[in-house]
N, C-alpha and C positions, 0 to 999 in steps of 0.2 A: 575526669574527662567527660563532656557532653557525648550522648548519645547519637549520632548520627541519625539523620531524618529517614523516614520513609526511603524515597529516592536513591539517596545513598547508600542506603543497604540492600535495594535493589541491584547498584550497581558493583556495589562491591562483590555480590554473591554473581551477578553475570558474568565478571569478570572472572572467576572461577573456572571459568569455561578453557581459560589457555591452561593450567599443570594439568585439568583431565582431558583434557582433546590431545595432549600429549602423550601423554602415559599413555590411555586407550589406544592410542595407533601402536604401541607395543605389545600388544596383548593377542595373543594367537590366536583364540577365540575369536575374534573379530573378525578373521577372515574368512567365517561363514556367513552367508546375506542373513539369515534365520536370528543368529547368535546377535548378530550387529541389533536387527529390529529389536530384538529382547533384552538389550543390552540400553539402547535406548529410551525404550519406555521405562525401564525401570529409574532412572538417571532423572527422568524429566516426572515420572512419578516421586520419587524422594526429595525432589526438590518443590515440587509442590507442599508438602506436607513442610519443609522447611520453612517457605516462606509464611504459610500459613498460620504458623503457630509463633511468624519471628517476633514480632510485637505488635500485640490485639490490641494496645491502649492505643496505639495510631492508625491503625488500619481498620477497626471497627467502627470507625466515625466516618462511611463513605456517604459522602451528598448524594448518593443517588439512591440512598433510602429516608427513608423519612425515619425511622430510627437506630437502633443500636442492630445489625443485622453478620452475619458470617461473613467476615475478610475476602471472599472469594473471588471477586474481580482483584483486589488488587495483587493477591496470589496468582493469578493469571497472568497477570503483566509480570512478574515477575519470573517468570515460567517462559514467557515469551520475549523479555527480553535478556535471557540466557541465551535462547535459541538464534537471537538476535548477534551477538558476540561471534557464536559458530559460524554463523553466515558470514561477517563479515572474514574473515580468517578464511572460509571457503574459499570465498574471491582473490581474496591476498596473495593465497598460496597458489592457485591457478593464474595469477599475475606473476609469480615466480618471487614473489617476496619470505614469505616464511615457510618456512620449508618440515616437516613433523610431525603437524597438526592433525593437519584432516584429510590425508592421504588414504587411510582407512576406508574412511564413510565415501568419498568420491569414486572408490574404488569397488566395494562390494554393496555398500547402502544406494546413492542415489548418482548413478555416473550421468543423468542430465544437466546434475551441475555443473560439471566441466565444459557447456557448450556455453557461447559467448551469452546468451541468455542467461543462462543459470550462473555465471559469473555475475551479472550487472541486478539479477535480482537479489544476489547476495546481496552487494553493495546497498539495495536502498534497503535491504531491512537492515540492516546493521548499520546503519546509520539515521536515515530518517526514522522506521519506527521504532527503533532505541531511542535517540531521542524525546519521541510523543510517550512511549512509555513512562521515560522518568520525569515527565513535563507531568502528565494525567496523575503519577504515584505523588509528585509535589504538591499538586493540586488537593490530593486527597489529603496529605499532609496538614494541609493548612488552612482545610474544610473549608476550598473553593469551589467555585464550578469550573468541569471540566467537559461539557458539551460538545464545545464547537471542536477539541480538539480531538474527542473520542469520536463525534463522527468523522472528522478530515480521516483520522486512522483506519476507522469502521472501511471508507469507500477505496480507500488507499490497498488495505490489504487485502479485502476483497475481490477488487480488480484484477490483482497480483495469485491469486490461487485461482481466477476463470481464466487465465491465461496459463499459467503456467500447469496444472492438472492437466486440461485438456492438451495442450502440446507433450506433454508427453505423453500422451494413449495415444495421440494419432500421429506424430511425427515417428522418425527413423528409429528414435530412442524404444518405443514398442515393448521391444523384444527385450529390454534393458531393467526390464519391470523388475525388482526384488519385492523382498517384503517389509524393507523400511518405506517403499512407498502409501504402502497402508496408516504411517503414523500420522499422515497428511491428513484422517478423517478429523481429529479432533481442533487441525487449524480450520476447517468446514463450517466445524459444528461451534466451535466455542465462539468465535468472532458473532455467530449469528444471536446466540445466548448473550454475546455482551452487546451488541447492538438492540435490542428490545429495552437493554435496560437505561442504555444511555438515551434511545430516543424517547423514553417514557424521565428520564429527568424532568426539571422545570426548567424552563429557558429564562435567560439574565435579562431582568427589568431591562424596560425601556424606553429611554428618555424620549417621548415624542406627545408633545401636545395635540388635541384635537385637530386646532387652527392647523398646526401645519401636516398634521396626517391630512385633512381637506384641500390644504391649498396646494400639497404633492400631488392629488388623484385628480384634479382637474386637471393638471396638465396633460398637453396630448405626447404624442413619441417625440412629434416635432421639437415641441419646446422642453424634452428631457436629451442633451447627444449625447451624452453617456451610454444612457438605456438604447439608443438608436445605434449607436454605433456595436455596442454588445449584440443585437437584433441580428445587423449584417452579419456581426463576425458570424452565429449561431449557426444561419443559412449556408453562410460559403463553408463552414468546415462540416454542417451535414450534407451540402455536395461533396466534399473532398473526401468524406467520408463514403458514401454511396461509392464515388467513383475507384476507391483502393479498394474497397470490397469487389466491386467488378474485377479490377487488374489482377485479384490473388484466384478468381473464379476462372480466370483464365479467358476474359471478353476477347474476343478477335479482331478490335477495334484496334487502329492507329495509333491512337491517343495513347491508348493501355498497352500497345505493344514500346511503342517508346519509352510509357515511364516503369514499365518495369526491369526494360533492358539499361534504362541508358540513366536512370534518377535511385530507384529504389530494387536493385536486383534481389537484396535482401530479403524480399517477399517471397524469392521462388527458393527461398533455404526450403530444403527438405525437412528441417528439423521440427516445424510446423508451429513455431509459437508467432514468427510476423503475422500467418494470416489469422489469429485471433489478437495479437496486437496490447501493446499496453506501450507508454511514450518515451518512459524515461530507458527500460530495458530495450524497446526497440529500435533506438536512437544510438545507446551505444554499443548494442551489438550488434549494427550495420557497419561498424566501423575495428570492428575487436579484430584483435590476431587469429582468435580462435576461428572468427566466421571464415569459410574457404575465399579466397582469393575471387572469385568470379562473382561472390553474391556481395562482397563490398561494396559502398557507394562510390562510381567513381571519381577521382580528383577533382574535375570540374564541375560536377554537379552536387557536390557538399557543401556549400553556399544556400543553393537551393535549399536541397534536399533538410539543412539543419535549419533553415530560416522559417521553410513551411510547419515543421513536423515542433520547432518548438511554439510558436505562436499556434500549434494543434493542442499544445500543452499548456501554457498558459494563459488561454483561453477561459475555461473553465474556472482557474484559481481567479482572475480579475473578477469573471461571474459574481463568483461566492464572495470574495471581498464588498463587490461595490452592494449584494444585498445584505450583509453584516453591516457597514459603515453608514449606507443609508437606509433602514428600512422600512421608514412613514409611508411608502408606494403600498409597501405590503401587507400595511396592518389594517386590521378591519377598521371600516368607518365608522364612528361614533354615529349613539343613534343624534337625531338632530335634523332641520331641515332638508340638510343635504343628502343624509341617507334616506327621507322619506319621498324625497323626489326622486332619485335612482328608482324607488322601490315602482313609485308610480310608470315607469317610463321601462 
C-alpha cells in the first residue's frame, strides 16, 4: 500500500481531533481553566514533535529554503490545522449539531467562543484555513510554489487574531479571561515567523515581454476600466470605511444615527469584535441566533446591509486577482528608451 502524501497525513492526524476532543470532555481535570491550559499545550506540544518527525524524506524538501533545512513550517501547518478541526466542531456544537466535543474547552477554556463571533470564526478556520493548510502541505509535497497561497493565509489569519484578541480584552467577555487565553500567544508569534519566510520565497516567473510591460505603462487610468473602476471601488469603500468607524465612535450625526439603529445595529454589540471588524465573522454574526435580538440586522435592511458589506469583501479579493492575472502594469520597466526618458522627465 502507497504511502499517503504529505497532506494526507496531515489530515488524517487533524482529524484526530474528534475521539480526543471527546474523551477530554470526560475527564475531570478539565474542569479546572489551569488544568485545561496545561492540558492543552501539552496535546499541541506532542503533536508537534509528531508531525515533525512523520516523514523527513517529504517534508525536508520545503521550496522556501534553498536547501535541505528542518521540517518546521510544515510541522506547523500541521499543528494548525489540528487546531483547525477543533474549531470547526466548536461551531457545530454551538449550532447544536454535535453534541461531546468541546463543551469542556467553551465552558472553562475560552467561553468567547460561544458568541456569534466566536462561532463564525470557528467556521472559517475550520474550513478555509484547513483547506490552505493542506493546499501549502501539497505544495510542499510536490516541491511547488506555494506563495501566493501562504500569504492569502498569512493576511487571512492575521486579520482574524487583530480582531478577535482585542474583542475580547475590551468587550463584555473581559472578565471571562482564563488561562487558555494565553495559548493564543504562539498563534501571534508563529504566523509572524512564517510570514518572513514565505515573503522571502522567490516569486513564480513571469510571462511578460518588454513590448508589452511598455505598452501596459503607457496607458493612462482612462484607457485601463478595470484598473479605474477598482480606483472607485478603493475610494468609496475607504469612505464607508471612515464613515462605520464614525458610526461605532458614537458620531451624533443623522446619517450615523440611522445606520446604526435601522442597517447595522450589530455594531452597538457590547461584545466588542463589530467595532474592530473583520467581513466574513461580521456578516454572519449580525445575523446568528446567538447575537441578541436588538443588535440583529433587521428584515428589511438585509438586502442592503449583505450587498454593501459583501462587495466590502470582495473587493479586495478582485484587487489581488486582477494584479496576479495581469501583472505587466507592475513590473519594472526594462532599461531601453522608454525607461530613459521617464528618467529624463
Amino acid at each position: 500500500m502507497d504511502i499517503p502524501p504529505l497532506a494526507g497525513k496531515i489530515a488524517a492526524l487533524s482529524l484526530g481531533a474528534l475521539p480526543l476532543s471527546y474523551a477530554l470532555n470526560y475527564v475531570s481535570a478539565l474542569s479546572h481553566p489551569l488544568g485545561l491550559a496545561l492540558m492543552s499545550a501539552l496535546i499541541l506540544g506532542l503533536l508537534f514533535v509528531a508531525i515533525y518527525n512523520l516523514s523527513p524524506s517529504e517534508i525536508y524538501h520545503d521550496p522556501l529554503y534553498a536547501g535541505r533545512a528542518p521540517p518546521t513550517l510544515p510541522a506547523v501547518f500541521a499543528v494548525f490545522a489540528f487546531t483547525s478541526v477543533v474549531d470547526l466542531f466548536i461551531a457545530l456544537q454551538e449550532d447544536g449539531y454535535p453534541v461531546g466535543f468541546m463543551e469542556f474547552f467553551t465552558k472553562e477554556g475560552e467561553p468567547y467562543l460561544r458568541t456569534a463571533h466566536g462561532v463564525f470564526i470557528c467556521y472559517w478556520d475550520g474550513t478555509v484555513h484547513y483547506l490552505l493548510y493542506l493546499a501549502m502541505a501539497g505544495a510542499i509535497r510536490r516541491r511547488k510554489r506555494y506563495r501566493n497561497l501562504g500569504l492569502y493565509w498569512l493576511g487571512s489569519f492575521i486579520m482574524s487574531i487583530l480582531v478577535f484578541l482585542p474583542g475580547n480584552i475590551l468587550g463584555k467577555y473581559s472578565s471571562e479571561i482564563r488561562p487558555a487565553f494565553f495559548l493564543a500567544s504562539p498563534f501571534v508569534l508563529i504566523p509572524c515567523w512564517a510570514g518572513m519566510r514565505i515573503f522571502n520565497q522567490s516569486r513564480a516567473p513571469i510571462c511578460c515581454n518588454p513590448n508589452m510591460v511598455q505598452e501596459e505603462q503607457r496607458k493612462g487610468i482612462l484607457r485601463r476600466p478595470v484598473d479605474l473602476a477598482l480606483v472607485m471601488y478603493l475610494i468609496l469603500a475607504g469612505f464607508f470605511t471612515l464613515f462605520r468607524g464614525l458610526v461605532v465612535l458614537d458620531c451624533p450625526t443623522d446619517a450615523c444615527f440611522v445606520y446604526i439603529y435601522q442597517y447595522e445595529p450589530y455594531l452597538r454589540d457590547p461584545v466588542a469584535y463589530p467595532k474592530v471588524q473583520a467581513q466574513f465573522s461580521h456578516m454572519g454574526a449580525s445575523m446568528h441566533v446567538r447575537t441578541p435580538f436588538t443588535y440583529r440586522v433587521p428584515d428589511d435592511a438585509w438586502a442592503c446591509f449583505f450587498g454593501c458589506n459583501l462587495l466590502y469583501a470582495l473587493g479586495p479579493h478582485l484587487l489581488a486577482f486582477r494584479c496576479l492575472r495581469w501583472p505587466a502594469f507592475f513590473l519594472r520597466p526594462p532599461p531601453g528608451p522608454l525607461a530613459h526618458h521617464k528618467k529624463e522627465h
